[in-house]
N, C-alpha and C positions, 0 to 999 in steps of 0.2 A: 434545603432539607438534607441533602445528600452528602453537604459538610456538617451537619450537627451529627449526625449518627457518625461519622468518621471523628470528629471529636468528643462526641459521649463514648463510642469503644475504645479510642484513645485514653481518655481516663479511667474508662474500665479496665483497661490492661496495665494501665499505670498502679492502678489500685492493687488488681491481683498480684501483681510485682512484689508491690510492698508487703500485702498480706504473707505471701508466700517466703521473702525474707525474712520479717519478723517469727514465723513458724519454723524455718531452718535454722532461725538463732537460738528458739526455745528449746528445739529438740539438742542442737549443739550444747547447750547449757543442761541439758537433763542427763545428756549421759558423762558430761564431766563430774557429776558429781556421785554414778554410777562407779564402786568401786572396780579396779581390771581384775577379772580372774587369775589369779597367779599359775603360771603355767606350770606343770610340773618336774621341768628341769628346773626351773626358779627354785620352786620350794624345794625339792632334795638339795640344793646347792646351801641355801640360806639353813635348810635342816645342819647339816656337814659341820657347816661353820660354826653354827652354835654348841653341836657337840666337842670340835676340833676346842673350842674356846674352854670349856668347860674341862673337858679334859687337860689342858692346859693351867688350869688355874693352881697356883701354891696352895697347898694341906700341910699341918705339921704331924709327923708322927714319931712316937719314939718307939724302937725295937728292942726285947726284951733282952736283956746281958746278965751271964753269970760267966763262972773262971771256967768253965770246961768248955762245953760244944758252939754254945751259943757267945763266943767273946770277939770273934773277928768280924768286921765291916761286913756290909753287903753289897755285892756289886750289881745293879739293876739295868737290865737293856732291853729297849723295844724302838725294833727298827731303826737300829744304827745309833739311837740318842741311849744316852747315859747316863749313871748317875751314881755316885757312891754313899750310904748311912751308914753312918756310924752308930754303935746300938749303945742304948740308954741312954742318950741324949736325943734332946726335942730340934727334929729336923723336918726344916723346909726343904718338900719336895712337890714337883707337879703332880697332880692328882693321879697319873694314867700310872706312874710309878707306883703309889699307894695302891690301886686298884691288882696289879699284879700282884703285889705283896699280897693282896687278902687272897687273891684266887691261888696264887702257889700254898696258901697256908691250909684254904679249903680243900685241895689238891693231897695233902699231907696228911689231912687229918681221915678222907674216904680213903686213902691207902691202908693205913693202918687200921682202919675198921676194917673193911677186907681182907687186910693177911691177917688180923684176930679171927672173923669168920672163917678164913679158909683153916687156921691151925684147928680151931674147934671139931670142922668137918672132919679134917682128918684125923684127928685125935677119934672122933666118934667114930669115923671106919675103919681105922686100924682096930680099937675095940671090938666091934662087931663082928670082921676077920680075924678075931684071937692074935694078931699080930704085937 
């Protein structure tokens, strides 16, 4: 009697063995398919790159030329990289290049609106002061 129950536990323990393998293979199997959370040095890193790359990429642009102010090359630099346009010809540049260019032109153009406002101001308070 006292060998069967030591052999019926015996295959109950053999049993739960197995159950309990095949349930650690399933849960193994469920979270392989569980995407990883991206940590967030990953993603600003992977961010970085795709900007770096994009920034990076070739734009053609041509720059405006006539025979006075606007006739000599442009020499462009950020952060030690470089690059020279020639104006009125269509030139491959890296975009980070091109991007300067608009922001020095946007930079040019609230200038001038500026000192037109500020002449105006002063034009109006010299007038007011009978100056």
């Amino acid at each position: 009697m006292e060998e069967e129950k030591k052999s019926g536990t015996a295959a109950l323990r053999r049993e739960m063995e197995a159950m309990r393998l095949a349930y650690e293979e399933k849960i193994r199997a469920l979270e392989e398919k569980i995407p990883q959370p991206i940590s967030p040095k990953n993603a600003d890193e992977a961010f970085l790159e795709k900007q770096k790359a994009w920034l990076n990429e070739y734009v053609e642009i041509r720059l405006f030329r006539d025979n006075e102010k606007y006739k000599d090359d442009v020499y462009v630099a950020i952060n030690g990289k470089n690059c020279v346009i020639r104006r009125g010809v269509w030139t491959r540049i890296r975009r980070k290049f091109a991007l300067l260019l608009d922001q020095s032109e946007i930079q040019d153009l609230r200038t001038a609106e500026l000192m037109e406002k500020e002449a105006t101001r002063f034009a109006n308070e010299s007038e007011r002061h009978m100056v």
